[in-house]
C-alpha positions as CSV (number, residue, x, y, z in Angstrom):
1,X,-24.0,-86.7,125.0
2,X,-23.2,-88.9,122.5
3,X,-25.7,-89.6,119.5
4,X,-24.8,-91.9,116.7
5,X,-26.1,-91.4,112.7
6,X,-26.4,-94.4,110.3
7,X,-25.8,-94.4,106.5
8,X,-25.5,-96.7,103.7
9,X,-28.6,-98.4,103.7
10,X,-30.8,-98.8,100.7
11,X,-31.8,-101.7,98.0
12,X,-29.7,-104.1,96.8
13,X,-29.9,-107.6,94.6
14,X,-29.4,-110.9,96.6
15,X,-25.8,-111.6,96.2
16,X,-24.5,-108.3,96.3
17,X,-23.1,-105.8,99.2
18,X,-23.3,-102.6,101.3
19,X,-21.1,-100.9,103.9
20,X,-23.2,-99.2,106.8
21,X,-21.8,-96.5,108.8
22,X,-22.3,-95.3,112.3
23,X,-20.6,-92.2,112.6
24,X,-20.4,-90.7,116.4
25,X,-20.6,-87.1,117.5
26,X,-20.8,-85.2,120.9
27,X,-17.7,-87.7,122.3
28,X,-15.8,-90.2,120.8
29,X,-16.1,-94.2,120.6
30,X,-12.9,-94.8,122.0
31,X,-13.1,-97.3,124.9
32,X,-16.2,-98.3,124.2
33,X,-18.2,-101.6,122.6
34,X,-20.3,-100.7,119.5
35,X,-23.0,-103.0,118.3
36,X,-24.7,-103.6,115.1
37,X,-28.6,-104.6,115.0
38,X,-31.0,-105.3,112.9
39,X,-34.8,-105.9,113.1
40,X,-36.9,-107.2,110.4
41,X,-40.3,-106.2,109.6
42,X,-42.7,-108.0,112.3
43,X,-39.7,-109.8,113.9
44,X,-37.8,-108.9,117.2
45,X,-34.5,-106.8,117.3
46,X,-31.2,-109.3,117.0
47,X,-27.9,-108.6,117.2
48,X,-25.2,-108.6,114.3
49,X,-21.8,-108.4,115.5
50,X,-20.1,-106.1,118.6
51,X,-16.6,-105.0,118.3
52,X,-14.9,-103.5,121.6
53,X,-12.8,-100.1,120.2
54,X,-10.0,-101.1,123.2
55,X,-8.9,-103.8,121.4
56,X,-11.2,-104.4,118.3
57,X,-12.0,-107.7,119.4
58,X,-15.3,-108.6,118.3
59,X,-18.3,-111.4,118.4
60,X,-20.6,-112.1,116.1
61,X,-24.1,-113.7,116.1
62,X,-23.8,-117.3,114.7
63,X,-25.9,-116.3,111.9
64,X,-23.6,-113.7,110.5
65,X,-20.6,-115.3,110.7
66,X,-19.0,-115.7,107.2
67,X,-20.6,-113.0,106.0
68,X,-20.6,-109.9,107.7
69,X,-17.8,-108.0,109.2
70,X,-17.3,-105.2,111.6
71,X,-14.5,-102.2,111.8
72,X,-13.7,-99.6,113.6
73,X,-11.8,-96.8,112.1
74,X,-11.6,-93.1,114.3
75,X,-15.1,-92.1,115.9
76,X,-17.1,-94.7,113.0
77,X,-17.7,-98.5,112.8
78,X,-18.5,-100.1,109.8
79,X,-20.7,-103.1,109.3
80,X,-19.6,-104.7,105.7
81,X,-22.1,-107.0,104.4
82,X,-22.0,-109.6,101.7
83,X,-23.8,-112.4,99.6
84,X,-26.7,-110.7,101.1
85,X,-30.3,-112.5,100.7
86,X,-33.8,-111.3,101.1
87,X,-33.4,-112.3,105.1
88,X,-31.0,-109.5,105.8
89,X,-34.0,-106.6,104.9
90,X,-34.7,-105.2,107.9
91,X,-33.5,-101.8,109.5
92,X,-30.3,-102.0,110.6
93,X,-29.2,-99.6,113.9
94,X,-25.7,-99.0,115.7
95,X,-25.2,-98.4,119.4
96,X,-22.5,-97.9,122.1
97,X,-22.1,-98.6,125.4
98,X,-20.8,-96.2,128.2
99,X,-17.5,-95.4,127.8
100,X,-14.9,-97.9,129.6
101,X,-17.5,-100.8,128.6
102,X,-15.2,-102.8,126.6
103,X,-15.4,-106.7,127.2
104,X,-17.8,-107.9,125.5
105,X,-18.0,-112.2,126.5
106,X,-21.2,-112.6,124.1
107,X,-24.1,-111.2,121.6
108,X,-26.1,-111.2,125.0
109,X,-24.1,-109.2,127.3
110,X,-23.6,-106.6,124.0
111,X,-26.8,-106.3,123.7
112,X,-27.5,-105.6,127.3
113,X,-24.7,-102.9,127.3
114,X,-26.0,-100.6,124.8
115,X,-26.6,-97.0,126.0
116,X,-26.9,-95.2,123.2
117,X,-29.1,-95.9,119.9
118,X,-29.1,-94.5,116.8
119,X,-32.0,-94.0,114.3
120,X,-31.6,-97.1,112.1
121,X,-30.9,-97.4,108.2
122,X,-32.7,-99.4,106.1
123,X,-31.4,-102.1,103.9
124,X,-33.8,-103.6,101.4
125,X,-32.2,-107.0,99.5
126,X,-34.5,-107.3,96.6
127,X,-34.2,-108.5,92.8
Protein backbone atom coordinates (compact mmCIF):
# COMPACT_ATOMS: atom_id res chain seq x y z
CA UNK A 1 0.00 0.00 0.00
CA UNK A 2 1.41 3.02 -0.76
CA UNK A 3 1.24 6.01 1.76
CA UNK A 4 2.87 9.26 1.08
CA UNK A 5 4.51 11.77 4.07
CA UNK A 6 4.85 15.60 3.54
CA UNK A 7 7.57 17.93 4.81
CA UNK A 8 8.83 21.29 4.51
CA UNK A 9 6.11 23.28 5.51
CA UNK A 10 6.21 26.00 8.04
CA UNK A 11 6.19 30.14 8.13
CA UNK A 12 7.64 32.12 5.81
CA UNK A 13 7.80 36.21 4.81
CA UNK A 14 5.88 37.14 1.60
CA UNK A 15 8.51 37.07 -0.98
CA UNK A 16 10.36 34.28 0.16
CA UNK A 17 10.39 30.29 -0.57
CA UNK A 18 10.05 26.69 0.57
CA UNK A 19 10.49 23.26 -1.06
CA UNK A 20 7.84 20.64 0.08
CA UNK A 21 8.43 17.02 -0.08
CA UNK A 22 6.28 14.05 -0.64
CA UNK A 23 8.35 11.23 0.02
CA UNK A 24 6.68 7.60 -0.91
CA UNK A 25 6.95 4.29 0.99
CA UNK A 26 5.30 0.81 0.69
CA UNK A 27 5.92 1.01 -3.48
CA UNK A 28 7.43 3.35 -5.56
CA UNK A 29 6.02 6.39 -7.72
CA UNK A 30 7.29 5.23 -10.78
CA UNK A 31 4.61 5.23 -13.48
CA UNK A 32 2.43 7.10 -11.84
CA UNK A 33 0.94 10.99 -11.75
CA UNK A 34 1.64 12.82 -8.50
CA UNK A 35 -0.34 15.82 -7.57
CA UNK A 36 0.19 18.75 -5.37
CA UNK A 37 -2.89 20.45 -3.41
CA UNK A 38 -3.56 22.85 -1.32
CA UNK A 39 -6.62 24.05 0.70
CA UNK A 40 -6.83 27.26 2.50
CA UNK A 41 -8.53 27.80 5.74
CA UNK A 42 -12.52 27.98 4.94
CA UNK A 43 -11.86 27.50 1.12
CA UNK A 44 -12.22 24.28 -1.00
CA UNK A 45 -9.21 21.91 -1.93
CA UNK A 46 -7.48 23.14 -5.44
CA UNK A 47 -4.96 21.81 -7.25
CA UNK A 48 -1.26 23.07 -7.69
CA UNK A 49 0.50 21.36 -10.39
CA UNK A 50 0.65 17.27 -11.49
CA UNK A 51 3.64 15.84 -12.90
CA UNK A 52 3.39 12.27 -14.63
CA UNK A 53 6.86 10.21 -13.29
CA UNK A 54 6.68 8.34 -17.10
CA UNK A 55 7.75 11.22 -18.66
CA UNK A 56 7.79 14.18 -16.09
CA UNK A 57 5.52 16.05 -18.09
CA UNK A 58 3.47 18.20 -15.97
CA UNK A 59 0.30 20.85 -15.77
CA UNK A 60 -0.18 23.33 -13.64
CA UNK A 61 -3.21 25.34 -12.43
CA UNK A 62 -3.26 28.85 -14.13
CA UNK A 63 -2.72 30.35 -10.89
CA UNK A 64 0.60 28.82 -10.16
CA UNK A 65 2.15 29.19 -13.20
CA UNK A 66 5.35 31.38 -12.93
CA UNK A 67 5.79 30.56 -9.63
CA UNK A 68 5.72 27.20 -8.52
CA UNK A 69 7.37 24.22 -9.92
CA UNK A 70 7.22 20.49 -9.60
CA UNK A 71 10.05 17.55 -9.73
CA UNK A 72 10.34 14.36 -9.39
CA UNK A 73 13.55 12.81 -8.31
CA UNK A 74 13.47 8.69 -7.18
CA UNK A 75 10.39 7.70 -4.97
CA UNK A 76 9.89 11.96 -3.96
CA UNK A 77 8.29 14.95 -5.78
CA UNK A 78 9.09 18.29 -4.87
CA UNK A 79 6.85 21.26 -5.05
CA UNK A 80 9.33 24.51 -5.17
CA UNK A 81 7.57 27.61 -4.31
CA UNK A 82 8.44 31.18 -4.75
CA UNK A 83 7.56 35.03 -4.29
CA UNK A 84 5.07 33.55 -2.04
CA UNK A 85 2.15 35.88 -0.66
CA UNK A 86 -0.28 35.53 2.15
CA UNK A 87 -2.75 33.61 -0.47
CA UNK A 88 -0.55 30.54 -0.72
CA UNK A 89 -1.23 29.70 3.47
CA UNK A 90 -3.06 26.93 3.41
CA UNK A 91 -2.18 23.09 3.99
CA UNK A 92 -0.61 21.78 1.32
CA UNK A 93 -1.08 17.68 0.50
CA UNK A 94 0.57 15.27 -2.14
CA UNK A 95 -1.14 12.34 -3.86
CA UNK A 96 -0.68 9.64 -6.48
CA UNK A 97 -2.65 7.89 -8.66
CA UNK A 98 -2.69 4.04 -9.33
CA UNK A 99 0.25 2.97 -10.87
CA UNK A 100 0.22 3.02 -14.82
CA UNK A 101 -2.01 6.36 -14.48
CA UNK A 102 0.32 8.61 -16.31
CA UNK A 103 -1.48 11.09 -18.81
CA UNK A 104 -2.56 13.54 -17.20
CA UNK A 105 -4.66 16.14 -20.16
CA UNK A 106 -5.58 18.72 -17.22
CA UNK A 107 -5.79 19.94 -13.36
CA UNK A 108 -9.23 18.22 -13.58
CA UNK A 109 -8.59 14.77 -14.69
CA UNK A 110 -5.45 14.98 -11.96
CA UNK A 111 -7.42 15.67 -9.49
CA UNK A 112 -9.94 12.95 -10.25
CA UNK A 113 -7.07 10.39 -10.52
CA UNK A 114 -5.69 10.60 -7.08
CA UNK A 115 -5.75 7.38 -5.08
CA UNK A 116 -3.66 7.93 -2.48
CA UNK A 117 -3.43 11.07 0.00
CA UNK A 118 -1.11 12.13 2.25
CA UNK A 119 -1.56 14.04 5.57
CA UNK A 120 -0.85 17.57 4.47
CA UNK A 121 1.96 20.20 5.55
CA UNK A 122 1.29 23.38 6.43
CA UNK A 123 2.68 26.49 4.91
CA UNK A 124 2.03 29.72 6.69
CA UNK A 125 3.28 33.10 4.54
CA UNK A 126 3.33 35.72 7.12
CA UNK A 127 5.46 38.94 7.95
Amino acid sequence: QLQLVESGGGLVQPGGSLRLSCAASGSTLRMRTIGWFRQAPGKEREGVLCISTRDSSTIAADSMKGRFTIDNVGDTVYLQMNNLKPDDTAVYYCAASSSGVTTIPSMGRCNAAMHYWGKGTLVTVSS
